[in-house]
N, CA, C and O of each residue as an XYZ file, in Angstrom:
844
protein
N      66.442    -27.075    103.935
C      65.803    -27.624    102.731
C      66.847    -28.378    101.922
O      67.941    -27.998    101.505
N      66.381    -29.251    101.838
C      67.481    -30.769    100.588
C      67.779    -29.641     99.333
O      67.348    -28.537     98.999
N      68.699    -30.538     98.898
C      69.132    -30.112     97.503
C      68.074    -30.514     96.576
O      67.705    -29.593     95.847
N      67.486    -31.630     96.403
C      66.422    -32.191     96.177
C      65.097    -31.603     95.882
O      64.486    -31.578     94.814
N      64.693    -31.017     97.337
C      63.315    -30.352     97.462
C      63.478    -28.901     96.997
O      62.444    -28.234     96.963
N      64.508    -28.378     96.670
C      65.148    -27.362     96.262
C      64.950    -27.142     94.329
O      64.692    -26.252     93.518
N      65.206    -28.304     94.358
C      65.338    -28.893     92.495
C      63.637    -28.780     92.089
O      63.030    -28.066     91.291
N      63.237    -29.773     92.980
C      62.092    -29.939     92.432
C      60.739    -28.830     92.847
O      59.572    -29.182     92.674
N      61.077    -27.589     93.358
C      60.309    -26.298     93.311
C      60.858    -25.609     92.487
O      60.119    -24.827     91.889
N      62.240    -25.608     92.147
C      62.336    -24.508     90.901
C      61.790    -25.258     89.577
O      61.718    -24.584     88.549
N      61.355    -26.774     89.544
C      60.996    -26.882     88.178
C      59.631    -26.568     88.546
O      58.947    -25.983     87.705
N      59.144    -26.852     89.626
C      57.569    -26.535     89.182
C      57.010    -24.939     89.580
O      55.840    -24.557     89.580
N      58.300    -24.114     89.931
C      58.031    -22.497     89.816
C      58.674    -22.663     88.093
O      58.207    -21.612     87.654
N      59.227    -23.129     87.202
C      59.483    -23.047     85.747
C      58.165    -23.316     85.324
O      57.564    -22.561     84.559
N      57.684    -24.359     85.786
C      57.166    -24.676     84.598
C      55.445    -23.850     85.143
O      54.574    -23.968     84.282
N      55.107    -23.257     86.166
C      54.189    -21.976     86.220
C      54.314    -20.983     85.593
O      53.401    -20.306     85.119
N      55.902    -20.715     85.495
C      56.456    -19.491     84.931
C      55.754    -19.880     83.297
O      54.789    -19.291     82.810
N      56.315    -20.707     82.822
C      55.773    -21.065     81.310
C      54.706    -20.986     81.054
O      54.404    -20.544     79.945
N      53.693    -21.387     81.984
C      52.142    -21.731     81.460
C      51.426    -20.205     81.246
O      50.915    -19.762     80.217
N      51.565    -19.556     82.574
C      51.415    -18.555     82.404
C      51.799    -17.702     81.107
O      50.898    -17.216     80.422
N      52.913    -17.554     80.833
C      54.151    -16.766     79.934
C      52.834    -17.418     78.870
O      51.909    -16.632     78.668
N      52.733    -18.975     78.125
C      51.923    -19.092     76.945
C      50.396    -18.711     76.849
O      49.536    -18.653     75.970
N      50.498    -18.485     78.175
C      48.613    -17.948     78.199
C      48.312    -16.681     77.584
O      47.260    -16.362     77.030
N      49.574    -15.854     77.777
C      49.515    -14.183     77.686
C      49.988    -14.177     76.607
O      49.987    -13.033     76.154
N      50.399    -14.887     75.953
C      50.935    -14.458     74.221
C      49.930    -13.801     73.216
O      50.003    -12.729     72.614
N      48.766    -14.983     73.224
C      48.055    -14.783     71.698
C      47.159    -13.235     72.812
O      47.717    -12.804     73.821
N      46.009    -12.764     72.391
C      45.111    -11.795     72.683
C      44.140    -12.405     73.552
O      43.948    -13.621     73.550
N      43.308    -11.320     74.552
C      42.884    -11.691     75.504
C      41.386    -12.182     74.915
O      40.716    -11.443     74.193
N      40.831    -13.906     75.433
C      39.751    -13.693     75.160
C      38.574    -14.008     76.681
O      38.796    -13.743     77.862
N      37.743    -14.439     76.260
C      36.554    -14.650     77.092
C      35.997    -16.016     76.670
O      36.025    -16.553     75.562
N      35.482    -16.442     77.841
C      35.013    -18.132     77.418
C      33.879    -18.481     76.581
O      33.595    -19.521     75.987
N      33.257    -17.270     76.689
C      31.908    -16.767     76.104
C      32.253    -17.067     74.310
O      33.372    -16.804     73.872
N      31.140    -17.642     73.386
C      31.714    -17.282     72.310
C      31.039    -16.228     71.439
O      29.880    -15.824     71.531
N      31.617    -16.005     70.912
C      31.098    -14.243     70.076
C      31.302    -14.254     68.773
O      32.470    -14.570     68.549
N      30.645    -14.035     67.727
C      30.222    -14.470     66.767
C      30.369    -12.877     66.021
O      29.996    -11.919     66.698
N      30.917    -12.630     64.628
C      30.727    -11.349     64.288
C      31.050    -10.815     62.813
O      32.044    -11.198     62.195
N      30.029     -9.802     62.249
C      29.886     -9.582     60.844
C      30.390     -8.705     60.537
O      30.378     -7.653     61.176
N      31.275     -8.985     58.924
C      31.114     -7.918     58.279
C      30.295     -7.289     57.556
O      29.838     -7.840     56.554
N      30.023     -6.329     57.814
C      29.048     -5.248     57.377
C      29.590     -3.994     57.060
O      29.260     -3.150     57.892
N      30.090     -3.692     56.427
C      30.559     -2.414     56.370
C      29.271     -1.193     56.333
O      28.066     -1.414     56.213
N      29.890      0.006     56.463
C      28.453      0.980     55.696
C      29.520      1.839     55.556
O      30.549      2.033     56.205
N      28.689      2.642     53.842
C      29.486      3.000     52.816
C      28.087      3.993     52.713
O      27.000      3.632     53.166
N      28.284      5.116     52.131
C      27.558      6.263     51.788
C      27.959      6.398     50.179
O      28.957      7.016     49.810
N      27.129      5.799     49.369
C      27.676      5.567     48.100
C      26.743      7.241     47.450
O      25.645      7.655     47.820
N      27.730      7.884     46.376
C      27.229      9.042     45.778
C      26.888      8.694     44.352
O      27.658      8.387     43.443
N      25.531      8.809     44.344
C      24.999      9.073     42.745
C      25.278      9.918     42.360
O      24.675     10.601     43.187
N      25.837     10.798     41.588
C      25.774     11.823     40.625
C      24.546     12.557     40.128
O      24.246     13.751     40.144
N      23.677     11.031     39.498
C      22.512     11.261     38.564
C      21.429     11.259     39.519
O      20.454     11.817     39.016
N      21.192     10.830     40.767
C      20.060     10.968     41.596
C      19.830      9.939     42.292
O      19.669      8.952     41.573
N      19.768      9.792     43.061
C      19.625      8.514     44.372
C      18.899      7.660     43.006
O      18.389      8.206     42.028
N      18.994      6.482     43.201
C      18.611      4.920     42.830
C      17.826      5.311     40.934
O      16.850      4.923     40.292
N      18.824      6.135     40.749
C      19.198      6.531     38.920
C      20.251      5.448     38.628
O      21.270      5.580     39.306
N      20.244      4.571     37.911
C      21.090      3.950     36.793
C      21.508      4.537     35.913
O      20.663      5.262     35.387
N      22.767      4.575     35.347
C      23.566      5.188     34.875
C      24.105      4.062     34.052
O      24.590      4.379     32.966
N      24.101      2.528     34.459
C      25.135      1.728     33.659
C      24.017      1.031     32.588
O      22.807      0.964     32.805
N      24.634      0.589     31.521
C      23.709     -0.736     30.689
C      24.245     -1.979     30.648
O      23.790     -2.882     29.944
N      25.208     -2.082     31.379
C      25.747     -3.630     31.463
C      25.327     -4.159     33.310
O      25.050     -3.765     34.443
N      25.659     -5.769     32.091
C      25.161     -6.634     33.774
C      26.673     -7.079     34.699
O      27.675     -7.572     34.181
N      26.536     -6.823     35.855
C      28.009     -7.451     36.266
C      27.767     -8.593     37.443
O      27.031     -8.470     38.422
N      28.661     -9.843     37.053
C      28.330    -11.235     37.463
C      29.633    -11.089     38.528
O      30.817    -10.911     38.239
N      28.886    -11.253     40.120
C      30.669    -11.299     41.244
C      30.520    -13.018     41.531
O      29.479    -13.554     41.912
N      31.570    -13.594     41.305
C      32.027    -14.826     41.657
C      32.505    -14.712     43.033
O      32.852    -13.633     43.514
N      32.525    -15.851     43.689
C      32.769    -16.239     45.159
C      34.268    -15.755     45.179
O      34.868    -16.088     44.157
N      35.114    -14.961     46.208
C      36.466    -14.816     46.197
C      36.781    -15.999     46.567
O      36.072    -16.588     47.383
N      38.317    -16.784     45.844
C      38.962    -17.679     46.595
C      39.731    -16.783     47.729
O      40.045    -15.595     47.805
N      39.911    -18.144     48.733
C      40.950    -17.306     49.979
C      42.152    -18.311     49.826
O      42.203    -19.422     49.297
N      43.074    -17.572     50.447
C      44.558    -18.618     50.402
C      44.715    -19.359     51.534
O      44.037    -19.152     52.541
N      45.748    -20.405     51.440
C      45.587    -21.567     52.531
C      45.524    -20.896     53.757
O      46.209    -19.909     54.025
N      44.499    -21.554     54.699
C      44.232    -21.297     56.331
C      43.229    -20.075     55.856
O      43.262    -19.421     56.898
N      42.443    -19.404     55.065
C      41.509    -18.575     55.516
C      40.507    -18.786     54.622
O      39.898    -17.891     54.037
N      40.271    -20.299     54.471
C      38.522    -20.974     53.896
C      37.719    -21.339     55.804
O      37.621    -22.408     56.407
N      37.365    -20.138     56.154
C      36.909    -21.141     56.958
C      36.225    -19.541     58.212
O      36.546    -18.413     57.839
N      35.622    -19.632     59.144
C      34.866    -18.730     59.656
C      35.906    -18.130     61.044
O      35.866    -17.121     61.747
N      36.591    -19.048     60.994
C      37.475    -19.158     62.795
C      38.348    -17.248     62.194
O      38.681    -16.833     61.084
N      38.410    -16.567     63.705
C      38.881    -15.441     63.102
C      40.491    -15.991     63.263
O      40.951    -16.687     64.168
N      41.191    -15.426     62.047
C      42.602    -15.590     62.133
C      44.052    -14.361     62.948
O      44.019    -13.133     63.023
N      44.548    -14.795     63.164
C      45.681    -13.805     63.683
C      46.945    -14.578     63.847
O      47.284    -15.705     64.212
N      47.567    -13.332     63.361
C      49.121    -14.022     63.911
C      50.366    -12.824     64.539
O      50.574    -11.703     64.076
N      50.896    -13.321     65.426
C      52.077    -12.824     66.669
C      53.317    -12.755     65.785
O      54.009    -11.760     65.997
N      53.643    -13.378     65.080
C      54.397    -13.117     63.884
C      54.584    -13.633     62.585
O      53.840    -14.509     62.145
N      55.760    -13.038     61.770
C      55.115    -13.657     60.357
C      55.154    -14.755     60.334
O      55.641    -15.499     61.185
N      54.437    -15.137     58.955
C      54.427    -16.839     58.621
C      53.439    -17.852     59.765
O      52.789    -18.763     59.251
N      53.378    -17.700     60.947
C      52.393    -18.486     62.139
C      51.021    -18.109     62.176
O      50.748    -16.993     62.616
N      50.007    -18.956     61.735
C      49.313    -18.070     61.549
C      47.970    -19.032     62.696
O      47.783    -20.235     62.513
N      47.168    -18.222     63.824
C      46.876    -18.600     65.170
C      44.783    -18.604     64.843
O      44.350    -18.559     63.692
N      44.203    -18.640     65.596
C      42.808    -18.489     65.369
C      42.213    -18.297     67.148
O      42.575    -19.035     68.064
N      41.539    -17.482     67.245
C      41.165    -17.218     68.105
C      40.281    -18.466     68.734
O      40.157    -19.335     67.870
N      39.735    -18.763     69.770
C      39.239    -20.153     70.604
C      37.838    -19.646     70.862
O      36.895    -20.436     70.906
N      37.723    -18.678     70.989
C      36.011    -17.588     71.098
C      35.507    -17.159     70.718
O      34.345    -16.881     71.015
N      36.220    -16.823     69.699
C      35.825    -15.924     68.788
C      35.588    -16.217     66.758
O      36.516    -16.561     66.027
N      34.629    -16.046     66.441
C      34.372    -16.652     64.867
C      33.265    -15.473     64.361
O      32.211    -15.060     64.843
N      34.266    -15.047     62.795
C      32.539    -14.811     61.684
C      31.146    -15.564     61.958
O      30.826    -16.644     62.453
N      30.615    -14.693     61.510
C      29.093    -15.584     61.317
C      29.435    -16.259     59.985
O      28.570    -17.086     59.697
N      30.330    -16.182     59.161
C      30.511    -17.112     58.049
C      31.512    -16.767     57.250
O      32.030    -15.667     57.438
N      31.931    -17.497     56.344
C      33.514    -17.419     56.116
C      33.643    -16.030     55.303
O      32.712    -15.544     54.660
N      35.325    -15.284     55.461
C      35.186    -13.890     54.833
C      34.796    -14.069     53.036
O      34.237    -13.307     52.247
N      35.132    -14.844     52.951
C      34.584    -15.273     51.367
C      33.319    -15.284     51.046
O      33.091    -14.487     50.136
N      32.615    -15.723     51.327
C      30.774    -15.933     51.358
C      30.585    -14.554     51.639
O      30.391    -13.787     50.696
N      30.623    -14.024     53.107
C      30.599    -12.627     53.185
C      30.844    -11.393     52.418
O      30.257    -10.314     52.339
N      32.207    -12.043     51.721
C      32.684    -10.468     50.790
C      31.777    -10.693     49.442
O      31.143     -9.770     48.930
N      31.789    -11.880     48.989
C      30.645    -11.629     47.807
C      29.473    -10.979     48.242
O      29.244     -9.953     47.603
N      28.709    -11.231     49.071
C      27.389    -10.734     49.379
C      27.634     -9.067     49.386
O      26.757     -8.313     48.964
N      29.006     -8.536     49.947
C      29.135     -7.275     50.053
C      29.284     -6.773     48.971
O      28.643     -5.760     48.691
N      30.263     -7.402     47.969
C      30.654     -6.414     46.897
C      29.139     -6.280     46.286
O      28.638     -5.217     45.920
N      28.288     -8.013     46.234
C      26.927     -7.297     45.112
C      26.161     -6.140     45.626
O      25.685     -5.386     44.778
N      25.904     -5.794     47.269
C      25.520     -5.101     47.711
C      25.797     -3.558     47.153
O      25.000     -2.733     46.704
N      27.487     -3.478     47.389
C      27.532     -2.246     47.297
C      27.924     -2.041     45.842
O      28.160     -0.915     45.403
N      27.958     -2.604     45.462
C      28.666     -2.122     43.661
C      27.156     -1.730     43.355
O      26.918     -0.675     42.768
N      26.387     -2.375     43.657
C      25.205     -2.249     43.234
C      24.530     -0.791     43.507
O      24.006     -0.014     42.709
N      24.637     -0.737     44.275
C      24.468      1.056     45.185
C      24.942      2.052     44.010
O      24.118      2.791     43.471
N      26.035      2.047     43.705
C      26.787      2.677     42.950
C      25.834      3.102     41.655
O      25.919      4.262     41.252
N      25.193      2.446     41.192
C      24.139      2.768     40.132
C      25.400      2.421     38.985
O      24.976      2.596     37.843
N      26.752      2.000     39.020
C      27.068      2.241     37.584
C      26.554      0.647     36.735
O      27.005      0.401     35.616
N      25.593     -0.317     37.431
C      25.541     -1.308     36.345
C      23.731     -1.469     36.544
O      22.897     -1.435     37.449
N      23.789     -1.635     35.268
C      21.926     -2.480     35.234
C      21.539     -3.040     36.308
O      20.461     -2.774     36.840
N      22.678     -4.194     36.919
C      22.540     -4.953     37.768
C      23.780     -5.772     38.291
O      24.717     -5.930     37.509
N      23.838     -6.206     39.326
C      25.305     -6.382     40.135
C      24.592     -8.105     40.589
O      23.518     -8.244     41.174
N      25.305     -9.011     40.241
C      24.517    -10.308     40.559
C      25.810    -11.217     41.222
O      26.993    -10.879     41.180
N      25.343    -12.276     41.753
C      26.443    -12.969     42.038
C      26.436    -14.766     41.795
O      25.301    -15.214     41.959
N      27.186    -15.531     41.541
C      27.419    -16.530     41.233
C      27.065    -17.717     42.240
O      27.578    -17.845     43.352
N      26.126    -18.552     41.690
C      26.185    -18.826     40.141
C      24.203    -18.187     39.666
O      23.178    -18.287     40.341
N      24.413    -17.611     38.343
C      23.217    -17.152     37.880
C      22.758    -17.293     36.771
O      23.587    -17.617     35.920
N      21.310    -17.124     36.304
C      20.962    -17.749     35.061
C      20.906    -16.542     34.512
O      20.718    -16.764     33.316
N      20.966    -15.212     34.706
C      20.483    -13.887     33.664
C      22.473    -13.408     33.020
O      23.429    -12.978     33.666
N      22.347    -13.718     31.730
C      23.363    -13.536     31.424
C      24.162    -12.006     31.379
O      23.498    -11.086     30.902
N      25.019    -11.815     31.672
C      25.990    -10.556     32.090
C      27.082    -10.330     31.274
O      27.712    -11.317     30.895
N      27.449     -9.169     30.911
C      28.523     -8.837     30.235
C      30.238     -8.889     30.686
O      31.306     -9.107     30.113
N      29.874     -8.624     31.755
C      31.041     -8.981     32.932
C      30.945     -9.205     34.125
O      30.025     -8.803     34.837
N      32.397    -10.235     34.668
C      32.495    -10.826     35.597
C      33.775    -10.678     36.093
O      34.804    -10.866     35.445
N      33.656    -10.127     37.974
C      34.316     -9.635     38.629
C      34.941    -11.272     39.417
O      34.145    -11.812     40.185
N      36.174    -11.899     39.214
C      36.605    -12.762     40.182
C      37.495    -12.362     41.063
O      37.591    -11.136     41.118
N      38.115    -12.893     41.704
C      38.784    -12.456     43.215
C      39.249    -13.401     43.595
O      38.347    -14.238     43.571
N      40.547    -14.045     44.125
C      41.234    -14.695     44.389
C      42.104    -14.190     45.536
O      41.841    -13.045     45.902
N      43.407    -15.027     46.382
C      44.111    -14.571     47.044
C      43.739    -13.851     48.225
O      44.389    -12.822     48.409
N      42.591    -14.212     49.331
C      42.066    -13.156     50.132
C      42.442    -13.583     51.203
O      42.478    -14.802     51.368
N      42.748    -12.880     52.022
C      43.513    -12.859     53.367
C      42.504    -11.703     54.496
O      42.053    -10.612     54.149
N      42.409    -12.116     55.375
C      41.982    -11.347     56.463
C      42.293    -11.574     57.670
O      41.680    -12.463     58.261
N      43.233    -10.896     58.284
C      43.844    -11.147     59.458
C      44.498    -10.070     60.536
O      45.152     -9.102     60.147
N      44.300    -10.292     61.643
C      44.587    -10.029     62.851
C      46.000     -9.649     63.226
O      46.402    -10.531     63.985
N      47.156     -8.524     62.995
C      48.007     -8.837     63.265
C      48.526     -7.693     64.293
O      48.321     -6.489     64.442
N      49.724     -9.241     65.262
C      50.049     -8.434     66.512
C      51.170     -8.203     66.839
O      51.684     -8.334     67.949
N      51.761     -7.721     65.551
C      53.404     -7.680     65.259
C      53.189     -6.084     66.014
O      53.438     -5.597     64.911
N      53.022     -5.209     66.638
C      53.264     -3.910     67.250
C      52.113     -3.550     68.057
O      51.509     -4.575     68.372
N      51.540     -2.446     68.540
C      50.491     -2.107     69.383
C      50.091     -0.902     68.667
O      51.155     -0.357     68.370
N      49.509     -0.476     68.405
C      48.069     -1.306     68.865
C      48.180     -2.278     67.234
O      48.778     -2.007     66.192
N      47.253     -3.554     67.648
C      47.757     -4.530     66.536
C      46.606     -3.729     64.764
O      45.778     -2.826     64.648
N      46.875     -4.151     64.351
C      46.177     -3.714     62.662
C      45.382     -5.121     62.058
O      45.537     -6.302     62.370
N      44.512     -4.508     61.114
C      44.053     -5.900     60.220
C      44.225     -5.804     59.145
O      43.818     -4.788     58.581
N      44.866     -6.772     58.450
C      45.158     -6.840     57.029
C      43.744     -7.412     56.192
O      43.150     -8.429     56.550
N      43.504     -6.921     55.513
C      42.491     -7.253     54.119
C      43.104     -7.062     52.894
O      43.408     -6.000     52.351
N      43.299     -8.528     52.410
C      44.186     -8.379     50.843
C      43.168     -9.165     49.806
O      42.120     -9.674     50.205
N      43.470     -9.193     48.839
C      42.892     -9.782     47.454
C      43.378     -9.137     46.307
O      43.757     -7.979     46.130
N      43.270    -10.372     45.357
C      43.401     -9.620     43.861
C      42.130     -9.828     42.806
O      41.493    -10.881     42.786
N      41.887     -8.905     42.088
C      40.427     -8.584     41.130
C      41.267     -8.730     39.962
O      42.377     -8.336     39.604
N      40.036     -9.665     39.355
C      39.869     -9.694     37.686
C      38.659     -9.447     37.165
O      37.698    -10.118     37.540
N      38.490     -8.231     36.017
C      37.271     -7.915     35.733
C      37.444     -8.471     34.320
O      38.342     -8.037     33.599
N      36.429     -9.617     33.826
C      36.671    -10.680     32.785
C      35.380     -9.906     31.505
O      34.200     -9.814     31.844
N      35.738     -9.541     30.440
C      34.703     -9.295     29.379
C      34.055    -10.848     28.697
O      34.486    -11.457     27.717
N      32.785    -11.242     29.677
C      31.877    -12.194     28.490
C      31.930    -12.499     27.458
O      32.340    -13.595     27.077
N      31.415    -11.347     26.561
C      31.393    -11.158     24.818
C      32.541    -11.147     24.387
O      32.392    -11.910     23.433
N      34.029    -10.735     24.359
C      35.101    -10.828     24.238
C      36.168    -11.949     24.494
O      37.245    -12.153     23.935
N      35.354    -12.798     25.805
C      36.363    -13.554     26.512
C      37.816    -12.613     26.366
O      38.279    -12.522     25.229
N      38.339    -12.107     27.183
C      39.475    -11.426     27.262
C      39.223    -10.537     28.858
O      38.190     -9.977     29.225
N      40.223    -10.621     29.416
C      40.737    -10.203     30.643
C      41.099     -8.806     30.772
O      42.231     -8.512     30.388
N      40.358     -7.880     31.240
C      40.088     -6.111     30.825
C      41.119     -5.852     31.988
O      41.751     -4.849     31.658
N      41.541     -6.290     33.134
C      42.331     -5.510     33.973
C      41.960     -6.444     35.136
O      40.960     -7.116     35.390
N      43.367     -6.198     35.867
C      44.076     -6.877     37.143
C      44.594     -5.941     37.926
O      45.091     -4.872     37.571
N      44.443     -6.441     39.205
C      44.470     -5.274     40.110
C      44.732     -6.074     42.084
O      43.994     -6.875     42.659
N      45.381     -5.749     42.340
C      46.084     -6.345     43.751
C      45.894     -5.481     44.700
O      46.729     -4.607     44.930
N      44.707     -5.609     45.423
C      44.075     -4.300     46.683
C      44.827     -5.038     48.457
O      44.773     -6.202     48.853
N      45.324     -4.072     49.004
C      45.669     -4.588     50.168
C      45.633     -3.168     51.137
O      46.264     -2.112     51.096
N      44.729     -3.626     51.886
C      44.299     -2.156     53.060
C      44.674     -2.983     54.497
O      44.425     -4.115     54.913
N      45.357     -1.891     54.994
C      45.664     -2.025     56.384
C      44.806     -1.431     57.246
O      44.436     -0.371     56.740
N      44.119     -1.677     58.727
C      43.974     -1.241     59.611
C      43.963     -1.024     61.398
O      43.347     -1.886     62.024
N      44.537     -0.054     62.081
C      44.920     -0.225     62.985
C      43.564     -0.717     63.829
O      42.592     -0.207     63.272
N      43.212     -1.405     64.805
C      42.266     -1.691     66.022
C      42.268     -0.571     66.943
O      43.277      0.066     67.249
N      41.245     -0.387     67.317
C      40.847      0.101     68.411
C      41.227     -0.259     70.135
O      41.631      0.488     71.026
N      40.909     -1.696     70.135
C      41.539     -2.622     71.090
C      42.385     -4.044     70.305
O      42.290     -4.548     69.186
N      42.981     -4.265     71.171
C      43.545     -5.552     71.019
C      43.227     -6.757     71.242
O      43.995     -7.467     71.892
N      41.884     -7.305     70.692
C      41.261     -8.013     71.270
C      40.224     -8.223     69.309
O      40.134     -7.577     68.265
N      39.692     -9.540     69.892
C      38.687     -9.743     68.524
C      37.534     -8.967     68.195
O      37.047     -9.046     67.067
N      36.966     -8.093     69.233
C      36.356     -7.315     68.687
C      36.769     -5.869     67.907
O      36.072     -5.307     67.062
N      37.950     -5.460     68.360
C      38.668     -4.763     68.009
C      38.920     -4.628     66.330
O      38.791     -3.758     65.469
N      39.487     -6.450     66.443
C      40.073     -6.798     65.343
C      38.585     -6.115     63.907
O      38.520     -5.352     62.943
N      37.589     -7.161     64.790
C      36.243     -7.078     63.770
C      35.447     -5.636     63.211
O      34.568     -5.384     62.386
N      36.282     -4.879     64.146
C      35.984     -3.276     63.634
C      36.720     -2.637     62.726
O      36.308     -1.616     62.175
N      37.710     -3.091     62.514
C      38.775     -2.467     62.262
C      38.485     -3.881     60.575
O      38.144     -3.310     59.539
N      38.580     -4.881     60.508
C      37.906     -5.251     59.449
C      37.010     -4.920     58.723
O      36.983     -5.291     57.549
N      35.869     -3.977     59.376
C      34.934     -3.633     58.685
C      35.286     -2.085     57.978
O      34.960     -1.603     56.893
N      36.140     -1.530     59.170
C      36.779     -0.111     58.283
C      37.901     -0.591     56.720
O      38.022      0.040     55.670
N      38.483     -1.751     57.085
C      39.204     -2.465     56.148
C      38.609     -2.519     54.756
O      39.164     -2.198     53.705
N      36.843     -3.183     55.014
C      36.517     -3.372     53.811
C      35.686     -2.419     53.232
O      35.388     -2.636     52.057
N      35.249     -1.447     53.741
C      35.022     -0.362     53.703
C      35.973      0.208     52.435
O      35.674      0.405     51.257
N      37.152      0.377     53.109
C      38.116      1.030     51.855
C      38.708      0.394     50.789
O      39.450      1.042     50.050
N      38.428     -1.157     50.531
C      38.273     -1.960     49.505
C      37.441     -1.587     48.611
O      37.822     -1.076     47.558
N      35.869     -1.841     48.975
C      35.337     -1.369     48.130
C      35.629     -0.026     47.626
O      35.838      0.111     46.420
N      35.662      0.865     48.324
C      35.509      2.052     47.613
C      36.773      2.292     46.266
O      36.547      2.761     45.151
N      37.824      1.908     46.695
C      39.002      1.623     46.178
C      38.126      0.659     44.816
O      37.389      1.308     44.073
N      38.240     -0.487     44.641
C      37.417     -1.758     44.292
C      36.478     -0.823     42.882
O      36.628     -1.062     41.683
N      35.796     -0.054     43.313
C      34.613      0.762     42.767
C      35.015      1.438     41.889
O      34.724      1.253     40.707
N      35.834      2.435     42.359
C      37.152      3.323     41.415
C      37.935      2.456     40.284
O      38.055      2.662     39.076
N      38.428      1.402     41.120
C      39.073      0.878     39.796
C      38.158      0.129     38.384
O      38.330     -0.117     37.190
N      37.153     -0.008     39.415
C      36.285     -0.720     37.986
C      35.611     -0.208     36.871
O      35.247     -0.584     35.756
N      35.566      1.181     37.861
C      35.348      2.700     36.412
C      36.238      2.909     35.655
O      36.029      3.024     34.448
N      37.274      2.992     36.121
C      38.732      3.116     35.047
C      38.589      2.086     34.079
O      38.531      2.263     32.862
N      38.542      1.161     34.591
C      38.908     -0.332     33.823
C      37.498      0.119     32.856
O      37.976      0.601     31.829
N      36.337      0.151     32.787
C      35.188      0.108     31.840
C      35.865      1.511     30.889
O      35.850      1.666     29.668
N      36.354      2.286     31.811
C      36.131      3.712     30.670
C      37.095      3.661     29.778
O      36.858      3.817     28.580
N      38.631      3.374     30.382
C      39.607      3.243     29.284
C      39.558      2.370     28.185
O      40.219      2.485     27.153
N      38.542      1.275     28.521
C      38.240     -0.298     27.859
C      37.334     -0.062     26.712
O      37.044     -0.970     25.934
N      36.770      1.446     26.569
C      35.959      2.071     25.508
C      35.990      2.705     24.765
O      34.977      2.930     24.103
């Protein structure tokens, strides 16, 4: 065998070696595409009696902003910090923003502590308004089994006052089941799961000390 024909099989055993090597980096998917919600379920406790109200104020949830790269439905992940990747198969049924509002009115609402839990934009005027900024939801595969991050920060805003009652920076980790996007999407939903509940707690503090 030439020196030649010699050269030119180790570049094209390199450059197999490579393709391969970048195929196996990000998480395994399927060509199929798969589509998937958050939904959490939460076993919310009345005190006063299943679907008893307890609160007299109205509370208005504004759309969370998300931070750059997570306005958008594609699920996110990243292999390490700062890079941040999106799966090719895999997507929300709609962006985590749209989604988490619909959740918080859902479940705050459960809670019985307000008249009514509404979300933006609305015509029945409310005493307070819950905004949310800074939200992150992501896939990460810095160790094994990989975890999902769910971050945001809450502002619960007094109407009648105009004045800013309390700030608050929630960030829940969770490990996956598998390593893979469905994994990820379970392990998101245990994520927001303990947001809210967390989320819920703090907004009692914030009303009771605020009185």
């Amino acid at each position: 065998m030439t020196t030649q024909r010699i050269r030119i099989l180790g570049i094209v055993s390199l450059t197999l070696l490579l393709t391969i090597s970048a195929c196996s980096l990000g998480p395994p998917e399927t060509t199929a595409p798969r589509t998937y919600f958050l939904k959490p379920e939460i076993s919310w406790t009345n005190p006063h009696g299943y679907g008893e109200r307890i609160g007299t104020t109205v509370l208005l949830i504004s759309q969370p902003k998300p931070q750059a790269g997570f306005d958008t439905a594609r699920m996110a992940y990243l292999l390490r910090p700062y890079e941040l990747n999106y799966y090719a198969f895999n997507q929300w049924a709609d962006t985590p923003a749209r989604m988490l509002q619909q959740i918080l009115v859902e479940n705050l609402d459960k809670t019985g502590q307000w008249r009514a839990v509404l979300q933006t934009p609305g015509s029945v005027p409310a005493q307070y308004r819950l905004d949310c900024d800074n939200l992150v939801l992501e896939q990460q595969f810095f160790s094994r089994p990989s975890r999902v991050r769910l971050a945001l920060r809450g502002q619960l805003f007094d109407s009648r006052q105009q004045a800013i009652l309390g700030t608050r920076y929630f960030e829940v980790v969770e490990s996956a089941a598998s390593d893979d996007a469905y994994g990820g999407a379970v392990a998101a939903n245990q994520a927001t799961a303990r947001l809210l509940t967390e989320m819920a707690e703090w907004l009692n503090t914030v009303l009771r000390d605020g009185k």
